[in-house]
Short mmCIF file of the C-alpha atoms (twelve columns), coordinates in Angstrom:
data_MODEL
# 
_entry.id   MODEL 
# 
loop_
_atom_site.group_PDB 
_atom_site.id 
_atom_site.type_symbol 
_atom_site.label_atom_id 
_atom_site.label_alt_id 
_atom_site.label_comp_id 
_atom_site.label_asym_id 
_atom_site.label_seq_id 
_atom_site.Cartn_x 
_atom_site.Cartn_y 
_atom_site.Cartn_z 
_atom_site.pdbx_PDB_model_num 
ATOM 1   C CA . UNK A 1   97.837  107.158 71.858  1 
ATOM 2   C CA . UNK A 2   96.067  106.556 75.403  1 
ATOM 3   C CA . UNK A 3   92.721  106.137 75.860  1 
ATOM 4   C CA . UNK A 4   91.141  107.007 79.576  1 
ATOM 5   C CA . UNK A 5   87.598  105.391 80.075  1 
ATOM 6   C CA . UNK A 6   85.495  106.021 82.886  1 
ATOM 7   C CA . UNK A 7   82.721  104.980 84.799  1 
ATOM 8   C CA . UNK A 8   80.629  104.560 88.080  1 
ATOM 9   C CA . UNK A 9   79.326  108.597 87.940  1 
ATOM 10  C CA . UNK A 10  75.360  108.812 88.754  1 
ATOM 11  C CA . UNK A 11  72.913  110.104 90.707  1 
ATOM 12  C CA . UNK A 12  72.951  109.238 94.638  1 
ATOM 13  C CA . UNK A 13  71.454  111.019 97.851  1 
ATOM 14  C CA . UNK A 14  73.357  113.134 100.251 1 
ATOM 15  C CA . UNK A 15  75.507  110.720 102.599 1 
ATOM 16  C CA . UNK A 16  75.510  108.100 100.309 1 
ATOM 17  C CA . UNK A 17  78.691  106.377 97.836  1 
ATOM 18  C CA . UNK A 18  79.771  106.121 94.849  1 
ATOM 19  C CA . UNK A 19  82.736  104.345 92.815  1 
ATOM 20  C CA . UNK A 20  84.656  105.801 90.129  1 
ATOM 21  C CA . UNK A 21  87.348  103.740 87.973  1 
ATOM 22  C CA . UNK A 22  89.187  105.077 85.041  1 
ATOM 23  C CA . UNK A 23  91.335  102.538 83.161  1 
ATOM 24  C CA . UNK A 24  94.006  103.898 81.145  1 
ATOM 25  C CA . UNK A 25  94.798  102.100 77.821  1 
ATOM 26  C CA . UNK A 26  96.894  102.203 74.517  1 
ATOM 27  C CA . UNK A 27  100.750 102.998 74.714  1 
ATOM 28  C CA . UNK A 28  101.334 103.195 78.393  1 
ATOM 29  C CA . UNK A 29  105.209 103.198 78.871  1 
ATOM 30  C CA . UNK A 30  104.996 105.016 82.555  1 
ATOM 31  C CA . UNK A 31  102.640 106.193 85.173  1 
ATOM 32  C CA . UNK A 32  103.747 109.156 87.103  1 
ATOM 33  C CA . UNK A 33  100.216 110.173 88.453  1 
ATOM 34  C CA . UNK A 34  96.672  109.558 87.847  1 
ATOM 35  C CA . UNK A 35  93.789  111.194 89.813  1 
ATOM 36  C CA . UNK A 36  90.748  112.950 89.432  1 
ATOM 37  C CA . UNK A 37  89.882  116.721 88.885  1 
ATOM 38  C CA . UNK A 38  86.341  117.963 88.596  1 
ATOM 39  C CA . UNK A 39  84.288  121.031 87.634  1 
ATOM 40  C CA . UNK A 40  80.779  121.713 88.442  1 
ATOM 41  C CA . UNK A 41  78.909  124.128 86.667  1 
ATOM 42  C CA . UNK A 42  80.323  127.705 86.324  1 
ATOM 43  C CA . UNK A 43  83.164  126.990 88.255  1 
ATOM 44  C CA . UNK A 44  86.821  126.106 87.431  1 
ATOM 45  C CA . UNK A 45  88.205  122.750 87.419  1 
ATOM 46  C CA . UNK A 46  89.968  121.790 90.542  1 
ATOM 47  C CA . UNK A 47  91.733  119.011 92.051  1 
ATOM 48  C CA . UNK A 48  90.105  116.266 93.672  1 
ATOM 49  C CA . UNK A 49  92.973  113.675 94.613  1 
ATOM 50  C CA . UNK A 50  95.967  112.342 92.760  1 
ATOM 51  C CA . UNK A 51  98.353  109.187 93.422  1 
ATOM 52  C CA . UNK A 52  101.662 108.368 92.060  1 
ATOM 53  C CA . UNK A 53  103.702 105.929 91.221  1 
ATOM 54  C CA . UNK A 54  105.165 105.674 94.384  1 
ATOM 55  C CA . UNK A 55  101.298 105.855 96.760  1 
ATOM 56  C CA . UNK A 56  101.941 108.790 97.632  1 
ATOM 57  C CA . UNK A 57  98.106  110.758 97.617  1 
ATOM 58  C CA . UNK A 58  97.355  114.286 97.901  1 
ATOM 59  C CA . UNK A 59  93.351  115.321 98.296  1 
ATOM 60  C CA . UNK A 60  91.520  118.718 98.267  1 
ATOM 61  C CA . UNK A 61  90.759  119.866 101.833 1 
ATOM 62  C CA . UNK A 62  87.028  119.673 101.104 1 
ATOM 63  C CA . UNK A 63  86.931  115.661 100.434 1 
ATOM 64  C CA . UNK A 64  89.681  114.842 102.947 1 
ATOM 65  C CA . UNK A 65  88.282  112.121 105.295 1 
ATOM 66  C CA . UNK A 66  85.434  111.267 102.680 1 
ATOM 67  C CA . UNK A 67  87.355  110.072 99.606  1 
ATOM 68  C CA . UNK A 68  89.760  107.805 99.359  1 
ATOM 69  C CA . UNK A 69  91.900  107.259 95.932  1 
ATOM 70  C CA . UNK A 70  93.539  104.199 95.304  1 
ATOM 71  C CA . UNK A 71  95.378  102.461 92.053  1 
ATOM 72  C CA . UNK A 72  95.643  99.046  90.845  1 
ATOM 73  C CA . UNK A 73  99.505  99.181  88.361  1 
ATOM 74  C CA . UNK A 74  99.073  95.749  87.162  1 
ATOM 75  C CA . UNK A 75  95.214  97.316  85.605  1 
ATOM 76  C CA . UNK A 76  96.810  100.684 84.863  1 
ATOM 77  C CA . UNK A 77  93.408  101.902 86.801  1 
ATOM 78  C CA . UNK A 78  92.718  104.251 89.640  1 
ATOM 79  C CA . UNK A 79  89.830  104.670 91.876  1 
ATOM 80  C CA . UNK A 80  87.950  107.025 93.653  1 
ATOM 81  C CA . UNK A 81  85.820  105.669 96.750  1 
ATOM 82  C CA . UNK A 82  83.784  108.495 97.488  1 
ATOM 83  C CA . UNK A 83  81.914  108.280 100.686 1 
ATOM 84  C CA . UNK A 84  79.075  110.888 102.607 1 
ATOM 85  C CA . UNK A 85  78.456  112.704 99.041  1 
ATOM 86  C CA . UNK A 86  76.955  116.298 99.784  1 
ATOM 87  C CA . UNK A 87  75.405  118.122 97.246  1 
ATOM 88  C CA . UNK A 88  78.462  120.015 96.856  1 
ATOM 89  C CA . UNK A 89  80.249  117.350 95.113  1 
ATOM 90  C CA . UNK A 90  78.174  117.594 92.406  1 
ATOM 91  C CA . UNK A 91  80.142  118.169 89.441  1 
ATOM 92  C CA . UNK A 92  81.961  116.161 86.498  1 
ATOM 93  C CA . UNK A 93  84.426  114.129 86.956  1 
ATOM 94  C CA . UNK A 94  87.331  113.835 84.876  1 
ATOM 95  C CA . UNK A 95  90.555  111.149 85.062  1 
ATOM 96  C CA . UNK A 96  93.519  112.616 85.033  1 
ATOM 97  C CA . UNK A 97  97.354  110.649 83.810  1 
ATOM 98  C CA . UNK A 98  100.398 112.039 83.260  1 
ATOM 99  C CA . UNK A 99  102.747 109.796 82.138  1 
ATOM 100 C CA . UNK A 100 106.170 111.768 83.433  1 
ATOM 101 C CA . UNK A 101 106.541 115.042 85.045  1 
ATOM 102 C CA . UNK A 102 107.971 116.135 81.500  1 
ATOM 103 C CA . UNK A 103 104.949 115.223 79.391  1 
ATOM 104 C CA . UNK A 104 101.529 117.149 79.251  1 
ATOM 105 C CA . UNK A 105 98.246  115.013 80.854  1 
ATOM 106 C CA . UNK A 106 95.763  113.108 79.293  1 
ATOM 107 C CA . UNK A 107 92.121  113.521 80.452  1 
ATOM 108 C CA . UNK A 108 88.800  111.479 80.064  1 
ATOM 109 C CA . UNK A 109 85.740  112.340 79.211  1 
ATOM 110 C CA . UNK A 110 84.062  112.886 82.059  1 
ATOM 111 C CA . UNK A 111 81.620  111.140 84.352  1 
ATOM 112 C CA . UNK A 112 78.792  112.829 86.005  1 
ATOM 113 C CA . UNK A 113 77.764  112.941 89.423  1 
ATOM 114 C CA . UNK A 114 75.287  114.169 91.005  1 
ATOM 115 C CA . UNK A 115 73.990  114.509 94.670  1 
ATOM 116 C CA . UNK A 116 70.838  115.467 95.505  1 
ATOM 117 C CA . UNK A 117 67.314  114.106 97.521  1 
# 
């Protein structure tokens, strides 16, 4: 079983940053992508930005140039650095692993944030 915590969500002011980190523990026997996905209310869950093994990133066009994602393999954790927050962002944010491109994802529970004066 794998276990995804999360944390560094909260409530911050438009242009300012926030950290997320999701650690992924239990029986981790590969990492082909981690990331994040969010959903605010009444609205689908989308990407946000993904890594994979290999670095290679891709990001939603609406936090290019604001968020950067980032792993640590020998931590099995990823991170968002999430910089000039609008109000926009404002949604949950959930981790995202998948282990190989054969085998379904494993999500956390969620962390809000929120963005507002």
């Amino acid at each position: 079983q794998v276990q995804l915590v999360e944390s560094g969500g909260g409530l911050v002011q438009p242009g300012g940053s926030l950290r997320l980190s999701c650690a992924a523990s239990g029986t981790i026997f590969s990492i082909y992508v981690m990331g994040w996905y969010r959903q605010a209310p009444g609205k689908q869950r989308e990407l946000v930005a993904v890594i994979t093994s290999g670095g290679s990133t891709n990001y939603a066009d609406s936090v290019k140039g604001r968020f950067t994602i980032s792993r640590d393999n020998t931590k099995n954790t990823v991170y968002l650095q999430m910089n000039s927050l609008k109000p926009e962002d404002t949604a949950v944010y959930y981790c995202y692993y998948r282990p190989t491109t054969l085998t379904p994802p494993y999500w956390g529970q969620g962390t809000q944030v929120t963005v507002s004066s």
